[in-house]
Backbone as XML, in Angstrom:
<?xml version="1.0"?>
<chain id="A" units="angstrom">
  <residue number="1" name="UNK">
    <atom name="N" x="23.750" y="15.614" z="23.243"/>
    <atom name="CA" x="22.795" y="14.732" z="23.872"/>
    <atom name="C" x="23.311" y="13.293" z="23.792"/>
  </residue>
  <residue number="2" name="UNK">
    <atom name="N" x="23.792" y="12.653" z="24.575"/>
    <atom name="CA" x="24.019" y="11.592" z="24.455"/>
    <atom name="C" x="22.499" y="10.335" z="24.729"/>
  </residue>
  <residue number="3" name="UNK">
    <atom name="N" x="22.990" y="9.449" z="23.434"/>
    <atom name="CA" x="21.418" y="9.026" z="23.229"/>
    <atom name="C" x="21.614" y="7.187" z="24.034"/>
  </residue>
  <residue number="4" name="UNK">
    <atom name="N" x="20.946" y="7.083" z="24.533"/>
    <atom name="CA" x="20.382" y="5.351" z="25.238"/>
    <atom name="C" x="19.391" y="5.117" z="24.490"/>
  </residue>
  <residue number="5" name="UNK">
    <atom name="N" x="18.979" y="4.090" z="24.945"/>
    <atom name="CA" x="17.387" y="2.983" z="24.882"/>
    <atom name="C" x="16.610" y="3.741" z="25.284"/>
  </residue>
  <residue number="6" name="UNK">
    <atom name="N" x="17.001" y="4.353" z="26.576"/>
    <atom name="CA" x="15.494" y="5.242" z="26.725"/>
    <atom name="C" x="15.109" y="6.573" z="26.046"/>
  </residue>
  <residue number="7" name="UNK">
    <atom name="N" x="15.825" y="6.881" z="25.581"/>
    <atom name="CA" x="15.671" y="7.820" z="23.958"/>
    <atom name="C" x="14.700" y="7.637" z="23.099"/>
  </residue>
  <residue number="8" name="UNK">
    <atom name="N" x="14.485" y="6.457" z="23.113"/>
    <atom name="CA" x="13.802" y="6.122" z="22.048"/>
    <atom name="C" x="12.708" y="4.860" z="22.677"/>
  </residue>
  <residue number="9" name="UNK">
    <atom name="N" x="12.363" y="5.056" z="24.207"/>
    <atom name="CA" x="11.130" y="4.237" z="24.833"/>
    <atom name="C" x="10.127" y="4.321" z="23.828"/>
  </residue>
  <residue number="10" name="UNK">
    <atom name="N" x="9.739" y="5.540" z="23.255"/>
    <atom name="CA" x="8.440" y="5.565" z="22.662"/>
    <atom name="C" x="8.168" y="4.945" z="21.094"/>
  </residue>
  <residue number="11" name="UNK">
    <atom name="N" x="9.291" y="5.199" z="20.959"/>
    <atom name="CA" x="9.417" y="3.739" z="19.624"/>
    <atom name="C" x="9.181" y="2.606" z="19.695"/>
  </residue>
  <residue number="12" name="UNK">
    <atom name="N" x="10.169" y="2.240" z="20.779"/>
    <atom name="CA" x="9.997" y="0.618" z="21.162"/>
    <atom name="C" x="8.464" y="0.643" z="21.406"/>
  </residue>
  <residue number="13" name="UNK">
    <atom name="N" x="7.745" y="0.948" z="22.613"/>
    <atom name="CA" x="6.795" y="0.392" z="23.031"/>
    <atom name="C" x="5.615" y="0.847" z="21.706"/>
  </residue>
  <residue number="14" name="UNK">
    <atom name="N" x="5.761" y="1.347" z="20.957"/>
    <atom name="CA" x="4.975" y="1.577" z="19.730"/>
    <atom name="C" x="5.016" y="0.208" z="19.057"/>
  </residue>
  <residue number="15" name="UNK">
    <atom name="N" x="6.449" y="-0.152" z="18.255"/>
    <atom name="CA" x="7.091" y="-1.136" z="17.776"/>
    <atom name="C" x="6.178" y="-2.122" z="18.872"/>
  </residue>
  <residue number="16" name="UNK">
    <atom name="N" x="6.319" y="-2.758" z="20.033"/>
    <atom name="CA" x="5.802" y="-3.780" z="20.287"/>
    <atom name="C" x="4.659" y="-3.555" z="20.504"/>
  </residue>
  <residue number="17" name="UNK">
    <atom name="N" x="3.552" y="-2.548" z="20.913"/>
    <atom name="CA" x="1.984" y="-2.693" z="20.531"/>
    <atom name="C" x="1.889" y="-3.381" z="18.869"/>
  </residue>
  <residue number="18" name="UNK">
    <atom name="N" x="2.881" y="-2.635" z="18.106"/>
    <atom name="CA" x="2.377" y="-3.197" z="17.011"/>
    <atom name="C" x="2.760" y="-4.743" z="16.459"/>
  </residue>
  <residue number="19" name="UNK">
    <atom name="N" x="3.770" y="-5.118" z="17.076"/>
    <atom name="CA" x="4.048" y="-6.679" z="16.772"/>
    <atom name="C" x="2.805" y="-7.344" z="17.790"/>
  </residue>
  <residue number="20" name="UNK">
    <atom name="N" x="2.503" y="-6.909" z="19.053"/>
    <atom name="CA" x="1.596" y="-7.432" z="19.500"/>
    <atom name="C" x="0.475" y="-7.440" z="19.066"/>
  </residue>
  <residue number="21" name="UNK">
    <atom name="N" x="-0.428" y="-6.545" z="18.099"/>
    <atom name="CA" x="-1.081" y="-6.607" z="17.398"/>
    <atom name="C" x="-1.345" y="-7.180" z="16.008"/>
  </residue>
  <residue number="22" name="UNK">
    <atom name="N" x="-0.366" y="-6.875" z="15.159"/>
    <atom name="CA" x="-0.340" y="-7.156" z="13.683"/>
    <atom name="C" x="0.380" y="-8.306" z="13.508"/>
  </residue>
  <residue number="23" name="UNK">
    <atom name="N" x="2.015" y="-7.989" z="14.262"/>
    <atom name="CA" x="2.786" y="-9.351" z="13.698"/>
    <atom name="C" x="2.420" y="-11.051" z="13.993"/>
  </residue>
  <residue number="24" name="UNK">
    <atom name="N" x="2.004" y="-12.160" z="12.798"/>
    <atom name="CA" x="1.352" y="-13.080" z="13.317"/>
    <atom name="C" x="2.641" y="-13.976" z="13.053"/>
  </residue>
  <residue number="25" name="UNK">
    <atom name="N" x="3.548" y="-14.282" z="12.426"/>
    <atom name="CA" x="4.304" y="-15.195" z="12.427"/>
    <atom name="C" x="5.538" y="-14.561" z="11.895"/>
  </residue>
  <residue number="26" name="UNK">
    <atom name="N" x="6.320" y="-14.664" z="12.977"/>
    <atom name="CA" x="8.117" y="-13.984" z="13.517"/>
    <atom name="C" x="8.348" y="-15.190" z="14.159"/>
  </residue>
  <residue number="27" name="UNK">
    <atom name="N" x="9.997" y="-15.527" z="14.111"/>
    <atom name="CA" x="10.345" y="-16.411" z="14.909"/>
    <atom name="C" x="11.142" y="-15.705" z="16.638"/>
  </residue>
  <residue number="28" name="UNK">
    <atom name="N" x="10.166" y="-14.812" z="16.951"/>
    <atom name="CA" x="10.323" y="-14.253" z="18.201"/>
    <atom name="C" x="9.413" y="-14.161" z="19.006"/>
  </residue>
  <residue number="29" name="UNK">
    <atom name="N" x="8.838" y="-14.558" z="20.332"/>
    <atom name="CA" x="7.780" y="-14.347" z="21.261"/>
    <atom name="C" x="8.398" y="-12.676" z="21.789"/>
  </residue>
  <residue number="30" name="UNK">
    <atom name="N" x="7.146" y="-12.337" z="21.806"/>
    <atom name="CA" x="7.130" y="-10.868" z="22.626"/>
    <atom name="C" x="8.689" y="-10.667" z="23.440"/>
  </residue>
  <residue number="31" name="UNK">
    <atom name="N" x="8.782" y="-11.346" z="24.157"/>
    <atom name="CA" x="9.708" y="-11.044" z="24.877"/>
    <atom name="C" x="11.385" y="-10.862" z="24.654"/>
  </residue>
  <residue number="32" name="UNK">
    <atom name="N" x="11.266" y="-12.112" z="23.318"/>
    <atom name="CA" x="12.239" y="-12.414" z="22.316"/>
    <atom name="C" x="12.771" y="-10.862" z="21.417"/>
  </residue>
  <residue number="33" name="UNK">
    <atom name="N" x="11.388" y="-10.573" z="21.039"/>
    <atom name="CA" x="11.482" y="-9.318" z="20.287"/>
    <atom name="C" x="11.966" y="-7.676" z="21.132"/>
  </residue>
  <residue number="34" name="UNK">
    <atom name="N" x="11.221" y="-7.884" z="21.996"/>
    <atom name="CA" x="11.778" y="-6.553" z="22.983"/>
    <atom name="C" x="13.272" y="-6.308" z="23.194"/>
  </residue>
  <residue number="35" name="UNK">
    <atom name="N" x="13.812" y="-8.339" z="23.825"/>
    <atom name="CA" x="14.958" y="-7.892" z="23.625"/>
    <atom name="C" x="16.009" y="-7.654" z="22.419"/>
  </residue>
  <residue number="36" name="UNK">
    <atom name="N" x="15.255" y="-8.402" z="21.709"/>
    <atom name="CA" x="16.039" y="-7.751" z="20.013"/>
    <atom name="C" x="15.677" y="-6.346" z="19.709"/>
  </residue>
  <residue number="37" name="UNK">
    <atom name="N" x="14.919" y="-5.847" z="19.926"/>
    <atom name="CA" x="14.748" y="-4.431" z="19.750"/>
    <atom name="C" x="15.578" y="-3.993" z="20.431"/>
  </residue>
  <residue number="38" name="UNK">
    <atom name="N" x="15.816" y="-4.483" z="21.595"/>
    <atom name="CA" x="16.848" y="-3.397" z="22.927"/>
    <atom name="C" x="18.624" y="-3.715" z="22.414"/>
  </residue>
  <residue number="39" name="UNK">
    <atom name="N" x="18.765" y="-4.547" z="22.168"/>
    <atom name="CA" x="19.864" y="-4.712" z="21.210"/>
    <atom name="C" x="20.067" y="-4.471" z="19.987"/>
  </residue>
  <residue number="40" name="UNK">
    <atom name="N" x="19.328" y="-4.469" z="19.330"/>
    <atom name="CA" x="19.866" y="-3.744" z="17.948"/>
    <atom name="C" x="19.549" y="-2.216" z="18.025"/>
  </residue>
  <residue number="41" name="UNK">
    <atom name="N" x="18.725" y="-2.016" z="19.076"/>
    <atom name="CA" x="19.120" y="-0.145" z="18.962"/>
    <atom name="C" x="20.284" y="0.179" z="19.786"/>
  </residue>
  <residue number="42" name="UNK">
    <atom name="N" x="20.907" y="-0.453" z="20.775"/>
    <atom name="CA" x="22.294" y="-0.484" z="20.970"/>
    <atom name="C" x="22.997" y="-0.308" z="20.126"/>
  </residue>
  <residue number="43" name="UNK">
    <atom name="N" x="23.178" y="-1.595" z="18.504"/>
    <atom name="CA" x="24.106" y="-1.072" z="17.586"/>
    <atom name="C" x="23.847" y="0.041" z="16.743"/>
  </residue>
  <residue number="44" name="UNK">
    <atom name="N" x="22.561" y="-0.109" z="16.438"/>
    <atom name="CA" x="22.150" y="1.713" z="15.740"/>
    <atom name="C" x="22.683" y="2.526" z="16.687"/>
  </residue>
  <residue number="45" name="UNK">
    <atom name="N" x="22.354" y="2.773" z="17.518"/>
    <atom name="CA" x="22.985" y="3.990" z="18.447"/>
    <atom name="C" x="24.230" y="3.878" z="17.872"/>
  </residue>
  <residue number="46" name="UNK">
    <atom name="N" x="25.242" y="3.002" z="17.940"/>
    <atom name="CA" x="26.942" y="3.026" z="17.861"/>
    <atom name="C" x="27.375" y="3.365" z="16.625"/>
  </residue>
  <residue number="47" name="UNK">
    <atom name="N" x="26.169" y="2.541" z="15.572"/>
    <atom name="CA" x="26.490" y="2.983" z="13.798"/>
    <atom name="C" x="26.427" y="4.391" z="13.763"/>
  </residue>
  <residue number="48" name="UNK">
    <atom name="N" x="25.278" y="5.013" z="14.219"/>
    <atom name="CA" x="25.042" y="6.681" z="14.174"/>
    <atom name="C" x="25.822" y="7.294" z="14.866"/>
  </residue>
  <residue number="49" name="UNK">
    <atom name="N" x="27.008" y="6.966" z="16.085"/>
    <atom name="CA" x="27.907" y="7.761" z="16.854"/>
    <atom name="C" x="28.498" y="7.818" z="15.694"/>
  </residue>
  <residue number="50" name="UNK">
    <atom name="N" x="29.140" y="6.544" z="15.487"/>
    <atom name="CA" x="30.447" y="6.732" z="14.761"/>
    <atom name="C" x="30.237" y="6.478" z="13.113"/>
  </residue>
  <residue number="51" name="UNK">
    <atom name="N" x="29.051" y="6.961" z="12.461"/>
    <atom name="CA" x="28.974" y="7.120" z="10.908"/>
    <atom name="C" x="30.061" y="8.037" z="10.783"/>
  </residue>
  <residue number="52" name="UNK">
    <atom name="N" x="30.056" y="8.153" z="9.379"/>
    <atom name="CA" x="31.107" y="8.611" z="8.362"/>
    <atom name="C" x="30.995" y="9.989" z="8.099"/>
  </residue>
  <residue number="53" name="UNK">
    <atom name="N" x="31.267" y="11.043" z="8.359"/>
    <atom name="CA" x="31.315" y="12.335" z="7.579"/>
    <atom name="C" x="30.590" y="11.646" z="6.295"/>
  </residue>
  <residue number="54" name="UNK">
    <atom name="N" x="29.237" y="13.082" z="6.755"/>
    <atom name="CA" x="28.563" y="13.538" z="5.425"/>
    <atom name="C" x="27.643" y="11.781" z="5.098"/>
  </residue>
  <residue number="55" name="UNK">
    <atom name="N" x="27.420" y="11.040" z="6.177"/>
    <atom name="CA" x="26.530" y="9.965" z="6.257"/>
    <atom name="C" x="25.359" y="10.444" z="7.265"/>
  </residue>
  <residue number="56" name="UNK">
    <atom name="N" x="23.869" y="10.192" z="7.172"/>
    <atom name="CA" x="22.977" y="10.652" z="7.520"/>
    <atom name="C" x="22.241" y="9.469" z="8.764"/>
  </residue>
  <residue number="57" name="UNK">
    <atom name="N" x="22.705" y="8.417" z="8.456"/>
    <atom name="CA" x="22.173" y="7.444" z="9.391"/>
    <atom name="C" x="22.849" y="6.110" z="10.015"/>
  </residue>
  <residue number="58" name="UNK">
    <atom name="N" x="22.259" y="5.505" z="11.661"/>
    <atom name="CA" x="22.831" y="4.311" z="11.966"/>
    <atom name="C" x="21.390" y="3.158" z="11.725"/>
  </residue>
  <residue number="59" name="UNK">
    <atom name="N" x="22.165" y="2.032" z="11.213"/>
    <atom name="CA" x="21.116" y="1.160" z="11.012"/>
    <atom name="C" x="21.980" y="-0.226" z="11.613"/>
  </residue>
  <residue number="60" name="UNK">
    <atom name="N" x="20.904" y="-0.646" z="12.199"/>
    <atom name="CA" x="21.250" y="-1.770" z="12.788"/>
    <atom name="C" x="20.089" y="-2.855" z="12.292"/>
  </residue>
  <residue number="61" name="UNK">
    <atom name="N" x="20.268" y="-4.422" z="12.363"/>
    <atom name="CA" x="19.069" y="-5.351" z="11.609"/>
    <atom name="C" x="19.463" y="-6.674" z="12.090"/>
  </residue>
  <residue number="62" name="UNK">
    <atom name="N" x="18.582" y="-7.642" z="11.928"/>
    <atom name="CA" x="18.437" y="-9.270" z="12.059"/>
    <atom name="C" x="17.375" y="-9.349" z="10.730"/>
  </residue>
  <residue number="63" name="UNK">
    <atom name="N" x="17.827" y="-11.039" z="10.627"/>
    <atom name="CA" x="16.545" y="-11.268" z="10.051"/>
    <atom name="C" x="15.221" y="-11.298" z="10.082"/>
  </residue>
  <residue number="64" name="UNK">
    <atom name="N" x="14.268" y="-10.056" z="11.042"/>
    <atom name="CA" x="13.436" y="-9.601" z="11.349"/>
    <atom name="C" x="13.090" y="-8.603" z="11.212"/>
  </residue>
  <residue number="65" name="UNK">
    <atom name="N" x="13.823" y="-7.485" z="11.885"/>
    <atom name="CA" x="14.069" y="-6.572" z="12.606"/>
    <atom name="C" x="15.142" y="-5.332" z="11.759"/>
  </residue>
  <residue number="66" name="UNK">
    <atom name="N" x="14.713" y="-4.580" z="11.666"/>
    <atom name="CA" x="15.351" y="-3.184" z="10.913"/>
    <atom name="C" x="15.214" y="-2.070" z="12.114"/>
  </residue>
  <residue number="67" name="UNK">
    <atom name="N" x="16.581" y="-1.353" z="12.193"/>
    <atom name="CA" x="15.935" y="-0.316" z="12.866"/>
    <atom name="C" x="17.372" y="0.966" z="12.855"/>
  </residue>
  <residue number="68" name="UNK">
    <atom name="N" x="16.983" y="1.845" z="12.454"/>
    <atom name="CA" x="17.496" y="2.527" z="11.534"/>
    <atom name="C" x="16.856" y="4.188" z="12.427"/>
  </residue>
  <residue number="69" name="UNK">
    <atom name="N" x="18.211" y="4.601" z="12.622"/>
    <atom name="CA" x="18.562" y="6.798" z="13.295"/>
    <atom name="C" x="18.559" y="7.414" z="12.151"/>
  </residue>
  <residue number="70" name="UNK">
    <atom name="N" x="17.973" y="8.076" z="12.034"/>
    <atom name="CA" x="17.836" y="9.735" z="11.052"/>
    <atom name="C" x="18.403" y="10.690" z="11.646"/>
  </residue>
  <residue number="71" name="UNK">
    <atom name="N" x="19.762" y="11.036" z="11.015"/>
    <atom name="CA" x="20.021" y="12.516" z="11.299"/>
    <atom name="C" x="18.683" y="13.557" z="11.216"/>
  </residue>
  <residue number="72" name="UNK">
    <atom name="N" x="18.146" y="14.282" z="11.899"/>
    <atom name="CA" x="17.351" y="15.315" z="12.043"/>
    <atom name="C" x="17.879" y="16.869" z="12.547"/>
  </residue>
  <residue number="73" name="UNK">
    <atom name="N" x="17.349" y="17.924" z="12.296"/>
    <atom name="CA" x="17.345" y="19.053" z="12.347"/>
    <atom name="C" x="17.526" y="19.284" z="13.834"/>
  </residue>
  <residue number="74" name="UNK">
    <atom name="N" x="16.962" y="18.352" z="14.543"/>
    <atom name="CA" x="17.339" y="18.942" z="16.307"/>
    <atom name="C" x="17.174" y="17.678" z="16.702"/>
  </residue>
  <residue number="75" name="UNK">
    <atom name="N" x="17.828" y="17.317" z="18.127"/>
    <atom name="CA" x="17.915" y="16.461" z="18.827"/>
    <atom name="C" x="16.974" y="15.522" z="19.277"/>
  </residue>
  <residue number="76" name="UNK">
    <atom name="N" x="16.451" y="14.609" z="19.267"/>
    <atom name="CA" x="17.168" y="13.449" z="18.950"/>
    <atom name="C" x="17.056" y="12.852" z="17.443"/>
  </residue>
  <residue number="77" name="UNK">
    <atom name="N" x="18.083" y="11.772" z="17.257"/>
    <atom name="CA" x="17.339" y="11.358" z="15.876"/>
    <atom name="C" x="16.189" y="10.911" z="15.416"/>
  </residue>
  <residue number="78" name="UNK">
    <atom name="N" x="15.555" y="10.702" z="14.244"/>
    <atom name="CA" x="14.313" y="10.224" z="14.223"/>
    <atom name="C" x="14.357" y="8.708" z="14.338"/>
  </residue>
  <residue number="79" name="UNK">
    <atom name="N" x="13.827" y="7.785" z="14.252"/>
    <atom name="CA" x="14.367" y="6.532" z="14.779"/>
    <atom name="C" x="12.474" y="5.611" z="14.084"/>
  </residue>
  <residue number="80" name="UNK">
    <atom name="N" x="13.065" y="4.853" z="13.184"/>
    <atom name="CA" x="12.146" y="4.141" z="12.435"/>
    <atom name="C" x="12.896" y="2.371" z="13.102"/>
  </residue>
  <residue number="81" name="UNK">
    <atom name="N" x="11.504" y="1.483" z="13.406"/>
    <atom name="CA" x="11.968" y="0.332" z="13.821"/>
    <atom name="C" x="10.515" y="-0.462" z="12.670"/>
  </residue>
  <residue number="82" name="UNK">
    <atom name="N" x="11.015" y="-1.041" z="11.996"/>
    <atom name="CA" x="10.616" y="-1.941" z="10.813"/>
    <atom name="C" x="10.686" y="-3.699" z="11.156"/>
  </residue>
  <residue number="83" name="UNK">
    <atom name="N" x="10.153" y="-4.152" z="11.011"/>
    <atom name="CA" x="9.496" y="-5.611" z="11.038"/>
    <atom name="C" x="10.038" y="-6.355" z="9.732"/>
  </residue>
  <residue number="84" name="UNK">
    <atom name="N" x="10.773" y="-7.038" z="9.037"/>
    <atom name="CA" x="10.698" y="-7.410" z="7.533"/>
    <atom name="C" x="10.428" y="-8.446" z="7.405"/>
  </residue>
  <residue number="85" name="UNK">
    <atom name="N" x="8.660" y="-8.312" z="6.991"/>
    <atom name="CA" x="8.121" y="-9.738" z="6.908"/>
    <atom name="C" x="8.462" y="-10.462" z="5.851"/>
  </residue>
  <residue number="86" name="UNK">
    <atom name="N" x="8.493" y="-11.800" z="5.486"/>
    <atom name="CA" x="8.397" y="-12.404" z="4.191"/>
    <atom name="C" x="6.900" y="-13.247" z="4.312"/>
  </residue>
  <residue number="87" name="UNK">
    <atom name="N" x="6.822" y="-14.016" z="3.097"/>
    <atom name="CA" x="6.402" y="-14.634" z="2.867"/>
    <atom name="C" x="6.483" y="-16.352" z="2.545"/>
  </residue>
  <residue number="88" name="UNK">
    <atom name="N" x="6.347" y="-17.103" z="2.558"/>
    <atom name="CA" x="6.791" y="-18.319" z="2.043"/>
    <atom name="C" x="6.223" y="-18.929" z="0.483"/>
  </residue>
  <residue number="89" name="UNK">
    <atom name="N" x="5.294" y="-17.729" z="0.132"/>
    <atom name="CA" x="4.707" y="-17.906" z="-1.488"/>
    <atom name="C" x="5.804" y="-16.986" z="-2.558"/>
  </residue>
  <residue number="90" name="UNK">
    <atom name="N" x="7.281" y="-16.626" z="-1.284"/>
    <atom name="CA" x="7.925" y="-15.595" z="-2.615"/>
    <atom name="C" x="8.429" y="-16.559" z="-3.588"/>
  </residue>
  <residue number="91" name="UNK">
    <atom name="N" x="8.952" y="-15.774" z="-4.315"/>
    <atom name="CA" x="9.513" y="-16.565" z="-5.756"/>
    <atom name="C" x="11.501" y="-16.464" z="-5.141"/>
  </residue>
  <residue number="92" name="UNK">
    <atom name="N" x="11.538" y="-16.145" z="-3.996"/>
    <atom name="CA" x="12.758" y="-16.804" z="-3.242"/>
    <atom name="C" x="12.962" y="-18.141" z="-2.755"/>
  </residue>
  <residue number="93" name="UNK">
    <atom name="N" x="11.785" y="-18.500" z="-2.890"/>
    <atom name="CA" x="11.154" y="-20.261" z="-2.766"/>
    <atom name="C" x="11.656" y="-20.724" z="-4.034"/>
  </residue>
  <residue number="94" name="UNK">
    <atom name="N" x="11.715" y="-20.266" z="-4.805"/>
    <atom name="CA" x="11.988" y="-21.009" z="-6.388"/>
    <atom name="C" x="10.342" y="-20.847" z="-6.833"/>
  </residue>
  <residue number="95" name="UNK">
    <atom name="N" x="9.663" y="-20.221" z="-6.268"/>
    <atom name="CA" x="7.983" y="-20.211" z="-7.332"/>
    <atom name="C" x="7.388" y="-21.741" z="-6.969"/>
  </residue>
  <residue number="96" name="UNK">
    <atom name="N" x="8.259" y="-22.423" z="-6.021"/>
    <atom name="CA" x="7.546" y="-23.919" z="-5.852"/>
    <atom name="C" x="6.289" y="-24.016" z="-5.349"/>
  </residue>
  <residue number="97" name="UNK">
    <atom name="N" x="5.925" y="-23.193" z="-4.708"/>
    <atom name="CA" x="4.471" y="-23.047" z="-4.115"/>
    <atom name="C" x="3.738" y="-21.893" z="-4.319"/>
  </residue>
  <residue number="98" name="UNK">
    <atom name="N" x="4.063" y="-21.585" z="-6.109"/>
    <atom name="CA" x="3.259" y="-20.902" z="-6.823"/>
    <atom name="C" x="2.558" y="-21.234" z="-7.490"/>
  </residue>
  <residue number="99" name="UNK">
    <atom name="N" x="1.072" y="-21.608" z="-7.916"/>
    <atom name="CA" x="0.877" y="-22.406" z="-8.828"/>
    <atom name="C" x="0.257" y="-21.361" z="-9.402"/>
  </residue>
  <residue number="100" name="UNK">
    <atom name="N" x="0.219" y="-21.814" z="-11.306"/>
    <atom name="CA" x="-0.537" y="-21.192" z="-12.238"/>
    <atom name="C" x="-1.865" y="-21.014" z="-12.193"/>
  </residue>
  <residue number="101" name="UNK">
    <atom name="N" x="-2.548" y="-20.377" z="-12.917"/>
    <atom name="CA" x="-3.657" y="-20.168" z="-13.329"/>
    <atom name="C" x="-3.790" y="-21.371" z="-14.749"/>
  </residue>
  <residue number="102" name="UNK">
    <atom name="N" x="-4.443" y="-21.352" z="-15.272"/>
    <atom name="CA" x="-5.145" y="-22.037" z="-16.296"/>
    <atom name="C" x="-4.719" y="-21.503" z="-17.274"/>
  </residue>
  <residue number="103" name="UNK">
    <atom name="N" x="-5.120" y="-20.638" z="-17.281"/>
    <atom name="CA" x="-5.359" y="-19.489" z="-18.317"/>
    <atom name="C" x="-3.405" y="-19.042" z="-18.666"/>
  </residue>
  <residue number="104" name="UNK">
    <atom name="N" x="-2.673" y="-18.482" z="-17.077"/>
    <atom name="CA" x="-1.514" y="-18.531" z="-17.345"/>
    <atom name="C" x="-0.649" y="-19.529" z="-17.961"/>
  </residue>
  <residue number="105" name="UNK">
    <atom name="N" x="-1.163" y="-20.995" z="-17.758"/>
    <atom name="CA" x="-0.078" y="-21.947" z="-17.816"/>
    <atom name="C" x="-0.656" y="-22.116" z="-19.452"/>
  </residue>
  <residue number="106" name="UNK">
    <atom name="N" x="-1.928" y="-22.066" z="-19.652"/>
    <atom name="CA" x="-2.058" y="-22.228" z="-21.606"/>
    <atom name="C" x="-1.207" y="-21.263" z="-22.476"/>
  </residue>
  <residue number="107" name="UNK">
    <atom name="N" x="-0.870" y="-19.384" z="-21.863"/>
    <atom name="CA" x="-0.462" y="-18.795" z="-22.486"/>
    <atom name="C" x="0.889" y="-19.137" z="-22.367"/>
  </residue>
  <residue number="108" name="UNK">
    <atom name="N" x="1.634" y="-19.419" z="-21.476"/>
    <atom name="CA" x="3.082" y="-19.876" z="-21.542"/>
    <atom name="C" x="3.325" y="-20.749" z="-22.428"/>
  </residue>
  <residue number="109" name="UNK">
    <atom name="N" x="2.606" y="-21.689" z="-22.908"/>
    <atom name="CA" x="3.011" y="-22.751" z="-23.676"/>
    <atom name="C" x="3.176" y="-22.352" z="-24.888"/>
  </residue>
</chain>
């Protein structure tokens, strides 16, 4: 079976109901994202042609965007497309816009 984009239509348009719904702050407008979706399952497709003996998957990513082929039992692969949100309260910030509790900052001392 040789696999395209349209292999996997029903992902994508899943994937963007759900950024159109849930995702509130990505640095991609809808349209931005579709076509990053349509390109990075291009390189998944190519990672999963040409994986490695005895490797199970192609994954392709941005700093957004994950999207990752499952070898499966029958044709086609399974095909997961992931969002990777952050936050700006992580402690990848340095904890700068973490503030204590009361209670925490007495027991630290």
């Amino acid at each position: 079976m040789e696999l395209v984009i349209e292999t996997f239509r029903q992902e994508i348009d899943a994937a963007m109901q759900s950024y159109d719904r849930h995702v509130v702050c990505v640095f991609k407008t809808p349209d931005d994202c579709l076509e990053a979706i349509e390109r990075l399952m291009l390189k998944a497709i190519k990672a999963y042609e040409n994986r490695v003996e005895g490797m199970r998957h192609g994954i392709a990513l941005d700093k957004e965007i994950t999207i990752m082929l499952s070898q499966a039992e029958s044709d086609p692969p399974l095909c997961g497309i992931y969002f990777n949100l952050h936050t700006p309260y992580s402690r990848e910030h340095g904890g700068s816009n973490i503030t204590k509790t009361r209670a925490e900052a007495n027991a630290s001392d």
